[in-house]
C-alpha positions as CSV (number, residue, x, y, z in Angstrom):
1,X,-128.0,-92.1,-276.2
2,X,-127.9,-90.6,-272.4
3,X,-124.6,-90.0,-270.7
4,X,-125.8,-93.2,-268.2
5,X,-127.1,-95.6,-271.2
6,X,-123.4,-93.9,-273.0
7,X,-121.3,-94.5,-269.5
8,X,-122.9,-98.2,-269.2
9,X,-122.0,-99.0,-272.6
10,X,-118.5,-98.4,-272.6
11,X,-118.4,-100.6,-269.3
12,X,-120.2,-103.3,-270.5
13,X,-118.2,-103.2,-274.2
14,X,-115.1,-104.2,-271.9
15,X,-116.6,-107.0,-270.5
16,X,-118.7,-108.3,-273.4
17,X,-115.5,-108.2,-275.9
18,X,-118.1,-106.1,-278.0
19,X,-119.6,-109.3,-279.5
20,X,-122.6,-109.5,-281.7
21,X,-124.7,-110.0,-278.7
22,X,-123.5,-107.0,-277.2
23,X,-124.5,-104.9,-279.7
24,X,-128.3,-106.4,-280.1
25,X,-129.0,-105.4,-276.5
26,X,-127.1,-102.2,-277.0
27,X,-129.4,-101.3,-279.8
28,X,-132.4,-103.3,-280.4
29,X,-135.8,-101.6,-279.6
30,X,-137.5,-104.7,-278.7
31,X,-138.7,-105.0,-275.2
32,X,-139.6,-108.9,-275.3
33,X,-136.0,-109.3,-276.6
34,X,-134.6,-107.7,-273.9
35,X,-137.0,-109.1,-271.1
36,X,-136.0,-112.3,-272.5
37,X,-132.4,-112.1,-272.1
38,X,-132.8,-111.4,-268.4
39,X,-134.2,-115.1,-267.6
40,X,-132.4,-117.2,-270.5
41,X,-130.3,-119.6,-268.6
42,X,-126.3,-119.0,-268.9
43,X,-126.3,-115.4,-270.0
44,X,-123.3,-113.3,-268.4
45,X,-124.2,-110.7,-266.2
46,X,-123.2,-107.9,-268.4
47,X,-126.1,-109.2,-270.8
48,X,-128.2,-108.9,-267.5
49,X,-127.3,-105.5,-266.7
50,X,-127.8,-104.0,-270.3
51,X,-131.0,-105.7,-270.8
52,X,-132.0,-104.6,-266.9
53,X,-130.9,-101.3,-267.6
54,X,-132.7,-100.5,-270.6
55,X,-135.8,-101.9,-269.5
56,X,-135.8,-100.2,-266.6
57,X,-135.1,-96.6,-268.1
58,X,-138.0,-97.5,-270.5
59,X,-140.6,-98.5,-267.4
60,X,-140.8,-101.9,-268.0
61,X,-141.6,-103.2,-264.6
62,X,-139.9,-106.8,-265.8
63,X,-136.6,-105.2,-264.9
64,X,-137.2,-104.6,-261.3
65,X,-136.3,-108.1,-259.8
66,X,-132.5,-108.3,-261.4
67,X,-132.1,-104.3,-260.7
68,X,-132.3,-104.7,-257.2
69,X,-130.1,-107.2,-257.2
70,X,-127.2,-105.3,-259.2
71,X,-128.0,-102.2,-256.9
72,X,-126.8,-104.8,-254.0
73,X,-123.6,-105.8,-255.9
74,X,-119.9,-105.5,-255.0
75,X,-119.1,-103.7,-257.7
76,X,-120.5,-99.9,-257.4
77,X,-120.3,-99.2,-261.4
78,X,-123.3,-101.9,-261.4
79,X,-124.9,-100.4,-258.2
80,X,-124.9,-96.7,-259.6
81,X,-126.3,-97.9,-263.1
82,X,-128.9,-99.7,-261.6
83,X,-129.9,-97.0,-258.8
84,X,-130.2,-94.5,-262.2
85,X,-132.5,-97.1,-264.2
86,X,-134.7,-98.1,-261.1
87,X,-135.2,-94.4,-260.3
88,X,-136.8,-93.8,-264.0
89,X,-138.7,-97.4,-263.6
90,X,-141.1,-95.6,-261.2
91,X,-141.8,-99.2,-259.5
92,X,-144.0,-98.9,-256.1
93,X,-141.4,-101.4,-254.4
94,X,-138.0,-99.7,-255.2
95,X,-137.9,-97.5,-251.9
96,X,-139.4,-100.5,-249.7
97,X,-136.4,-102.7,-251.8
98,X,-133.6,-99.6,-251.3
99,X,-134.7,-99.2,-247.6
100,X,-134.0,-103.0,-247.1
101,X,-130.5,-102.6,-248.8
102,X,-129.6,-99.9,-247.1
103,X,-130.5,-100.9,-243.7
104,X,-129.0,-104.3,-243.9
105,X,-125.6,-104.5,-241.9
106,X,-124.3,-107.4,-243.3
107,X,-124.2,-105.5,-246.4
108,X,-123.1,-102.5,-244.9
109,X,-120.0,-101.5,-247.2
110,X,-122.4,-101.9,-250.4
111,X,-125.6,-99.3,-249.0
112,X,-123.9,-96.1,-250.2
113,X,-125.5,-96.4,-253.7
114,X,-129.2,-97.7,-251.9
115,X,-128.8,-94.7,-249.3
116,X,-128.3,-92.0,-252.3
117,X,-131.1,-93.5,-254.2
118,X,-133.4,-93.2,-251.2
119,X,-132.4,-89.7,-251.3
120,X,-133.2,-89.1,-255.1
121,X,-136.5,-91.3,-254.3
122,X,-138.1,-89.1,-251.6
123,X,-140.5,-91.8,-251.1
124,X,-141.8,-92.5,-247.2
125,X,-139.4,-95.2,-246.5
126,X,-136.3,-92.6,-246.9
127,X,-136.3,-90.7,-244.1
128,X,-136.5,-93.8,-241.5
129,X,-134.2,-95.6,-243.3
130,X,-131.8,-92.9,-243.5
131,X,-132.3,-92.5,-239.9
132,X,-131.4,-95.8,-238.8
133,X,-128.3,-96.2,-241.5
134,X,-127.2,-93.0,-239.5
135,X,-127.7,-93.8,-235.6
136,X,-125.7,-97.2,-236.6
137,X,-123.0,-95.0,-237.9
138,X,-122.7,-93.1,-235.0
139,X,-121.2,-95.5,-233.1
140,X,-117.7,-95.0,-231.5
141,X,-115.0,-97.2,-234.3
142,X,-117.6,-97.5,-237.0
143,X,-115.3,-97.4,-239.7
144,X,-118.1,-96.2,-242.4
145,X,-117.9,-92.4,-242.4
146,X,-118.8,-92.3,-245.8
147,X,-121.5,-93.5,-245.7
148,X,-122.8,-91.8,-242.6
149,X,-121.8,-88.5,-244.8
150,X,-124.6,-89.8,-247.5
151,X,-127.3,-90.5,-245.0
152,X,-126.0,-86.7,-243.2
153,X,-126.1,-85.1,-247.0
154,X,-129.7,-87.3,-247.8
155,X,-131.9,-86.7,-244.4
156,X,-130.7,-82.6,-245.4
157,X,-132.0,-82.6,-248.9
158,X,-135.5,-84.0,-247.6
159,X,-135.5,-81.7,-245.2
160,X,-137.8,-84.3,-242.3
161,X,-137.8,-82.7,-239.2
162,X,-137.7,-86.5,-237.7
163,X,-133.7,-86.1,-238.4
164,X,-133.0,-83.1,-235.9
165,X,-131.8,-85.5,-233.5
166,X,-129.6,-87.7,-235.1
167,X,-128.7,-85.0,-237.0
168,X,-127.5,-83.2,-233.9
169,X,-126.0,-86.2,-232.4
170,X,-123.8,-86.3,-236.3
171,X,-122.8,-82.5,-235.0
172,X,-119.9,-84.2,-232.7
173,X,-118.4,-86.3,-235.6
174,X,-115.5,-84.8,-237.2
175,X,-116.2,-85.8,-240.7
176,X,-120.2,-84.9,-240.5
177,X,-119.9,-82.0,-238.3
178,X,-120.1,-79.2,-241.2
179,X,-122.5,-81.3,-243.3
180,X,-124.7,-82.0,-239.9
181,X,-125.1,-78.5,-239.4
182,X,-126.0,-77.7,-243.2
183,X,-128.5,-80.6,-242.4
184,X,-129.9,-78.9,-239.5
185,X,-130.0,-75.5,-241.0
186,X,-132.4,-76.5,-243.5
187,X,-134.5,-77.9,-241.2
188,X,-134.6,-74.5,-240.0
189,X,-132.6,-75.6,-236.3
């Protein structure tokens, strides 16, 4: 067992009351078993997530659909488990899907997760999306610094020279000045 599947497990255990149930999607090694609990009507969401989870670190494409919607959920345990199993799934659709997360403002205090996957991804999509999450940001009261750090930390690990600008526009923020410049240095400016 990984330190995510490991980490998920002991989260899910809590909510599950470590029924029966929990333990068969914990352990079992059937796919179709686990597909199936992810459209059986009335499961809890912790059955969900397990059987999202472990589909998607398999490559089971069947899991995309309910991962993107836990990487969009209030609760960033679910969004950082889901980020980790829709980065192994290796879907064609997860950067278009994280882009859309990220760059949605009324979801804005839930797109740190989607902005860090982006990162991880290095797919087309990133560096635009990134972009935009950070020129919204940058605006004078935007009470999201954290976030703004992730898209400052991600458009530097991908290196694009598209982000010098915003990049040097993040140089007069307090709380992104050092990571700006980092940013900017390997970009090579």
């Amino acid at each position: 067992m990984d330190d995510e599947l490991r980490s998920l497990a002991r989260r899910l255990r809590g909510e599950s009351g470590g029924t029966v149930a929990y333990e068969r999607l914990l352990t079992t090694e059937d796919a179709e078993e686990l597909a199936g609990a992810l459209i059986e009507r009335e499961r809890p969401l912790w059955a969900r997530e397990m059987a999202a989870f472990r589909l998607g670190c398999a490559g089971d494409r069947r899991a995309f659909e309910a991962l993107v919607l836990l990487l969009n959920h209030r609760d960033p345990a679910r969004c950082v488990s889901a980020a980790h199993a829709l980065a192994l799934l290796g879907d064609p659709r997860t950067p278009r899907a994280a882009a859309a997360l990220a760059t949605n403002e009324l979801r804005v205090a839930y797109a740190l997760v989607p902005v860090r996957l982006l990162t991880r991804l290095r797919a087309p999509e990133s560096v635009p999306a990134l972009i935009t999450v950070l020129r919204r940001r940058l605006a004078p009261g935007d009470p999201h610094w954290r976030l703004a750090l992730a898209c400052v930390e991600g458009l530097g690990a991908l290196g694009d020279g598209r982000s010098g600008d915003i990049l040097t526009a993040a140089r007069a923020h307090p709380r992104l000045s050092a990571a700006a410049e980092a940013a900017l240095a390997r970009l090579g400016g």
